[in-house]
C-alpha positions in Angstrom: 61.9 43.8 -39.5 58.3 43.2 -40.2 55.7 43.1 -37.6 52.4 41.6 -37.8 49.4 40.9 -35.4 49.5 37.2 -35.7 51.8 34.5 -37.8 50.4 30.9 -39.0 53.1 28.3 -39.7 51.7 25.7 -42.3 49.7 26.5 -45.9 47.4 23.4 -45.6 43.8 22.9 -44.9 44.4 23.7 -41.1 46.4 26.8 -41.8 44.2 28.1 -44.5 40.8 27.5 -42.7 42.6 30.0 -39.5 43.5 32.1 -42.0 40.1 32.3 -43.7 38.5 32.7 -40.2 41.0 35.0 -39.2 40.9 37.1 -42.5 37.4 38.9 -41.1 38.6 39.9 -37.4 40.6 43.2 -38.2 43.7 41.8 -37.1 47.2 41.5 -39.3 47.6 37.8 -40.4 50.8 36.3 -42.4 50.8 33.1 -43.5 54.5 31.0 -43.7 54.0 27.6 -45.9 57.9 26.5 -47.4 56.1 24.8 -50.0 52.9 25.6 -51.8 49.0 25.8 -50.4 48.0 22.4 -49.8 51.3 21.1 -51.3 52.2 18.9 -48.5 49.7 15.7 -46.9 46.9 18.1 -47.1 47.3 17.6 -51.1 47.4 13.8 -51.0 44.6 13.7 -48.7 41.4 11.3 -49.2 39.0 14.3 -48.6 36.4 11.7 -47.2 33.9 14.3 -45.4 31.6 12.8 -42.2 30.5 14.0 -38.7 30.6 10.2 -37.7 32.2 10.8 -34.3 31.8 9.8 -31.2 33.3 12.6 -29.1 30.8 15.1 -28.6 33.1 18.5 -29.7 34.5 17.0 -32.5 30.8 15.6 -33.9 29.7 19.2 -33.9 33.3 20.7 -35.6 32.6 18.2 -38.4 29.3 18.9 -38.8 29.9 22.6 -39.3 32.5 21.7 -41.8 30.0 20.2 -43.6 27.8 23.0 -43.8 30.9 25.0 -44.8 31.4 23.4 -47.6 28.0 22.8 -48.5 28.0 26.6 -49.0 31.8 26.6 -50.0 31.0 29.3 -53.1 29.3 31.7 -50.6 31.3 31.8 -48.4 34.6 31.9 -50.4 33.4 34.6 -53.2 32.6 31.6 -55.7 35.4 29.1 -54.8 34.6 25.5 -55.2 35.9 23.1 -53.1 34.6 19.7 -55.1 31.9 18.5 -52.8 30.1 15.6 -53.1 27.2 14.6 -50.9 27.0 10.8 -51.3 26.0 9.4 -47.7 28.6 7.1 -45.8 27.8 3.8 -44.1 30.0 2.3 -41.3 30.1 -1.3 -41.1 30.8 -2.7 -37.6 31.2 -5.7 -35.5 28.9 -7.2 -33.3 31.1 -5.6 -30.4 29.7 -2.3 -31.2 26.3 -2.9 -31.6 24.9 -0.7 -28.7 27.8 2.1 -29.1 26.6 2.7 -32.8 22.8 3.2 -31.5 23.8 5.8 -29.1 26.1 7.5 -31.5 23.5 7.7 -34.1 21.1 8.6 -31.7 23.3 11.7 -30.4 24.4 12.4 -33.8 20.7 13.0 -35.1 20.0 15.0 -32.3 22.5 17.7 -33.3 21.0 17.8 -36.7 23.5 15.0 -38.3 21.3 12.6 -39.2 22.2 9.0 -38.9 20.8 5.5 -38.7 21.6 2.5 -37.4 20.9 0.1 -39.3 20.6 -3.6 -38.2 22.2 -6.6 -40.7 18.6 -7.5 -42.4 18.3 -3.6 -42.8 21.7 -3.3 -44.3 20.7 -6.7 -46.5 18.0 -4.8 -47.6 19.7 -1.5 -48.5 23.5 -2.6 -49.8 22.6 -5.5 -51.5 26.2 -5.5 -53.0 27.8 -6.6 -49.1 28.9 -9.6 -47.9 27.8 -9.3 -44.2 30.4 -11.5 -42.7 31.4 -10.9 -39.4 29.0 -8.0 -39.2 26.9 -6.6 -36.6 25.4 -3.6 -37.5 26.0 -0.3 -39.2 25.8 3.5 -39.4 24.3 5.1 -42.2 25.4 8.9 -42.5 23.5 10.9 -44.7 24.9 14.1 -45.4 28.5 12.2 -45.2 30.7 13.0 -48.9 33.9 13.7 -50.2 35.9 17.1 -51.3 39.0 17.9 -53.4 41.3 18.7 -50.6 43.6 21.4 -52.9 40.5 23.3 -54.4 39.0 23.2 -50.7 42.4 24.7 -49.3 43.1 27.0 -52.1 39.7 28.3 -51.8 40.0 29.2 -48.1 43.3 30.3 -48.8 42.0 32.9 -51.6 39.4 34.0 -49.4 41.6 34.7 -46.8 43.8 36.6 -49.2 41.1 38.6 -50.1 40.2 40.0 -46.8 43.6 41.2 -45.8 45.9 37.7 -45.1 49.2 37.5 -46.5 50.8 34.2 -47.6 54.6 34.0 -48.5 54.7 30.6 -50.3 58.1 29.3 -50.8 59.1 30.6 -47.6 60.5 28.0 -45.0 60.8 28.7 -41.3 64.3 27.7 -40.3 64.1 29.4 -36.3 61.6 30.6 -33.8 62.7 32.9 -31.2 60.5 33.0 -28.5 60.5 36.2 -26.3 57.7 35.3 -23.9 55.2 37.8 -23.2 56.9 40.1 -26.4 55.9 37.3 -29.3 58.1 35.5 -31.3 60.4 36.2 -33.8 60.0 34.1 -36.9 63.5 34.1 -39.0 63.0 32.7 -42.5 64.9 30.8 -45.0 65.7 33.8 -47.1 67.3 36.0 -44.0 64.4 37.9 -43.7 62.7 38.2 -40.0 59.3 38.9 -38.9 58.0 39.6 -35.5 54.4 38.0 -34.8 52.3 39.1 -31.2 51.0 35.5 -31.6 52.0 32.3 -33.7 50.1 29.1 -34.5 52.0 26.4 -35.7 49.7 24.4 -38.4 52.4 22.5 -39.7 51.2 19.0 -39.7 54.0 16.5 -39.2 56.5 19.4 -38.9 54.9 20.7 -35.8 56.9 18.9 -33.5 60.3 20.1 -33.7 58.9 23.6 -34.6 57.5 23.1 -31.1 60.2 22.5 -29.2 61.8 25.7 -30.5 59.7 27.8 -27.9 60.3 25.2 -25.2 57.0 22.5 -25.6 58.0 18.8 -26.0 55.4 17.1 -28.3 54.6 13.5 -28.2 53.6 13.7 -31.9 54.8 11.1 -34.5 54.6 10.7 -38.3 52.9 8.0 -39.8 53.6 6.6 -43.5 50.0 5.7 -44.6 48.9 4.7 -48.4 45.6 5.0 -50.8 44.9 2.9 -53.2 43.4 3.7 -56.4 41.4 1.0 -58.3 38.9 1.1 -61.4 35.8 0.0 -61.2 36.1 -2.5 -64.3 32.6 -4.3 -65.3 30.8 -3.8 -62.1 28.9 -1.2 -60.6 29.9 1.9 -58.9 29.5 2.0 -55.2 28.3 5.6 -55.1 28.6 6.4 -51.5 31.9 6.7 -49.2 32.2 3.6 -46.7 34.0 2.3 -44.3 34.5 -1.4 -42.8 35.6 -1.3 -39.5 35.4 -5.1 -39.6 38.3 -5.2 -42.1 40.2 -1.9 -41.3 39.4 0.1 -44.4 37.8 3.0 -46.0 37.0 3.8 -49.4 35.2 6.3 -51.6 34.4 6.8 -55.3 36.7 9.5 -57.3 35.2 10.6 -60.6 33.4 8.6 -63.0 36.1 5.8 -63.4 37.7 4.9 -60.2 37.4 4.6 -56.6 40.7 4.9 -53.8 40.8 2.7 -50.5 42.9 3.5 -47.4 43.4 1.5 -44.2 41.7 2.7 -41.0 44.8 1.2 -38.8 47.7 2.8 -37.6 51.2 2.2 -39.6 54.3 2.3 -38.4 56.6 5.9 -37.4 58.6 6.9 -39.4 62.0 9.1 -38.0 61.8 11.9 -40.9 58.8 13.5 -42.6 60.9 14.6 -45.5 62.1 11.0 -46.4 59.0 9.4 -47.1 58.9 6.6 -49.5 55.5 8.2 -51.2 55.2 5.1 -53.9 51.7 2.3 -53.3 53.7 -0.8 -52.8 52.1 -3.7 -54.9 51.6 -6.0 -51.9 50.0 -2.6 -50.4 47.3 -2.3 -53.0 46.8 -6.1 -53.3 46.0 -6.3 -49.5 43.8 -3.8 -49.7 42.0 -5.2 -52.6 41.5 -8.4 -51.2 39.5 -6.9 -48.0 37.5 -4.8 -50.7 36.5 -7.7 -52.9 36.0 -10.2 -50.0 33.4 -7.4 -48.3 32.2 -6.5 -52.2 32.4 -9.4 -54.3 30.6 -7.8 -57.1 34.2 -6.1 -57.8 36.8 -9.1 -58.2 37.5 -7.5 -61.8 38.5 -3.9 -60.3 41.5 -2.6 -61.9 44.6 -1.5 -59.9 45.7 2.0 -60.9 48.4 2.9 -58.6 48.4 5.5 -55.2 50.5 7.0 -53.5 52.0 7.0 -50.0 51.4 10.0 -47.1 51.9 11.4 -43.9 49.8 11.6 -40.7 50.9 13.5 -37.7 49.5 11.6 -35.1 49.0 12.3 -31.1 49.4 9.2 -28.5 45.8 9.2 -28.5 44.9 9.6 -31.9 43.3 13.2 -31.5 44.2 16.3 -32.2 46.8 18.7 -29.9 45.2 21.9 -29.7 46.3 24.4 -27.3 48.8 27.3 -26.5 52.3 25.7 -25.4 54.2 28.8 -24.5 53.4 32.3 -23.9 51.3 33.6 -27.3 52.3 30.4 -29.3 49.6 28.2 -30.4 49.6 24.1 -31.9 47.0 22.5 -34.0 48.5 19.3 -35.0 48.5 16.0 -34.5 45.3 15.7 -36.0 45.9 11.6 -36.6 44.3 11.2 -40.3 41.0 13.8 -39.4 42.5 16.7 -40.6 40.8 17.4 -43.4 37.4 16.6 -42.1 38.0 19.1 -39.4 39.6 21.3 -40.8 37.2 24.0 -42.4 34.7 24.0 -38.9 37.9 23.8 -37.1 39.6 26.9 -37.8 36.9 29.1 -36.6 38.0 27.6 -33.0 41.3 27.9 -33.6 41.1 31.6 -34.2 39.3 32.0 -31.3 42.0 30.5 -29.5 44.6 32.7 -30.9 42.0 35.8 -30.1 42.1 35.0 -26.7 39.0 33.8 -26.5 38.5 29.9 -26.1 35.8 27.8 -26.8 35.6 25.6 -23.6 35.4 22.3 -25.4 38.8 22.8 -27.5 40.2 22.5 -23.7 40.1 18.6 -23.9 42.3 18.7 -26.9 45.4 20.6 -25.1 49.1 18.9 -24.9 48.9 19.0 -21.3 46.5 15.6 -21.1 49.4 13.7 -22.3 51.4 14.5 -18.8 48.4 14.3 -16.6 46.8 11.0 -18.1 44.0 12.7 -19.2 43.6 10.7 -23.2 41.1 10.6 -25.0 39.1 8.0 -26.2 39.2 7.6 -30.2 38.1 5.1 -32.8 35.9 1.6 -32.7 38.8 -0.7 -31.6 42.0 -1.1 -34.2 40.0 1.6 -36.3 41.8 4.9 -34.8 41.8 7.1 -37.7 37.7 6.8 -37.0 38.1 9.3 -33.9 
């Protein structure tokens, strides 16, 4: 039986970025993904990048993924991981008019800078918005998109390349946990390997692999859509946005088209592997209609299809990160910010699994969910905000 110093479970953006950070640190790393890298939600992710968050820890994580991928190709030995630096404005309600100054205020202050801008300054600027039923809005500027599978295969490569070993196509089927002498992780193929310490990065699978070594999860799965329009006559909206008024994000892809995705939360679904992955057509027309009515300028946009994926989501819409049993790590739940996260995250996470936590992941740990200790996430219906 093989034995290595530590064992991820999960080849997408979370398990790849503690690989990548991991991959430097002189310690023995496998990687288990049943699949392929970024071949599961990670893959069919929106990529939208911003540090527009409210929680303190989390606005500093997203900003250093930011600067990650900013220098993606240095980092990585010449990956590219398809970033886009376009801005990102937030449209609110009245309701959060005083909430947005302070966040943009804090925000600037650790070097993300953001305005708020009032409704004659957004007038002004995004001459293309209907301003109904808004109050003010945020105006990231170093907000953006990525690919998510070049951003995940990159890390992944880079990780490779210092020393990490990734079985693809190799599914975890038990986890033996043997308390202070690590786990034993049996495969699909009869093979067993015997890890000091294990994270589980598995995204909606992380639950049950969880309870295995003993730690009951309150994690769900979520069924939630993008939409994929053309542009048609009018013209592009070159920035990411999201309208918090309407429950909605949306960011241009290419030169033709743009996607749209709802900011709300959708209903649980019992099995992660029977997803119904097809857009509905009453799913893309409801999203179009909030679109046009907040951008009339695009009434003629063309609907192209989407697709349909899953979020692993926590009762309080942010992420579980913690150890859960003697040497066994979680970073799931991550409630549609994964892949924003994601490439600052991991550095923390490997911490973690060193031995070595950074105090503020402690908020984040499974215990808060018995000791009433939630967080506070989104702008009201708008969880997937954080």
């Amino acid at each position: 039986m093989d034995h290595v110093d530590i064992g991820i479970i999960g080849g997408g953006v979370h398990g790849a970025s503690a690989a990548f950070h991991l991959g430097d640190r002189g310690v023995s790393t496998v990687v288990f993904e049943r699949g392929d890298v970024a071949g599961g939600p990670t893959g069919r992710s929106s990529a939208v990048c911003r540090a527009y968050y409210t929680n303190p820890f989390l606005a500093r994580v997203a900003r250093e993924s930011l600067d990650l991928l900013d220098r993606f190709a240095e980092v990585t030995g010449g990956h590219d991981a398809g970033y886009h630096r376009t801005g990102g404005l937030f449209i609110h309600g009245p309701e959060d008019i005083e909430e947005v100054r302070r966040t943009a205020r804090d925000l600037t202050a650790i070097g993300t800078i953001t305005d708020a801008l009032s409704v004659d300054e957004l007038a002004d600027r995004f001459p293309a918005f209907d301003l109904t039923g808004v109050g003010i809005g945020g105006w990231e500027q170093g907000a953006g998109y990525a690919d998510p599978v070049l951003t995940t295969q990159g890390l992944m490569a880079r990780a490779r390349d210092t020393g990490v070993e990734v079985r693809r196509n190799t599914e975890v089927v038990r986890l033996e946990h043997r308390g202070g002498r690590g786990t034993i992780v049996h495969l699909g193929d009869g093979t067993s390997v015997d890890v000091d310490r294990l994270l589980i990065a598995a995204g909606p699978w992380s639950g049950p692999l969880a309870a295995q070594v003993g730690a009951e999860l309150p994690l769900t799965a979520e069924r939630h859509v993008v939409a994929t329009y053309g542009w048609g006559p009018a013209p592009r909206i070159e920035h990411v946005f999201a309208d918090i008024v309407q429950g909605y994000y949306a960011k241009p892809e290419r030169s033709d088209h743009f996607i749209v995705g709802p900011l709300t939360p959708s209903p649980t679904i019992d099995d992660p592997d029977a997803i119904d992955d097809r857009l509905l057509d009453e799913e893309s027309e409801e999203l179009a209609t909030k679109v046009i009515r907040r951008l009339p300028g695009l009434e003629e946009i063309e609907p192209r299809g989407g697709w349909a994926s899953l979020y692993d989501v926590s009762p309080d819409w942010q992420p579980v990160i913690g150890e859960i049993a003697d040497g066994v790590f979680i970073d799931a739940g991550t409630s549609g910010h994964g892949f924003k996260l994601a490439p600052g995250l991991g550095r923390y996470v490997a911490d973690l699994v060193l031995g070595d936590p950074d105090p503020g992941l402690e908020q984040f740990g499974p215990e808060r969910f018995t000791t009433g200790a939630g967080l506070a996430s989104g702008w009201g219906d708008a969880r997937i905000l954080g």
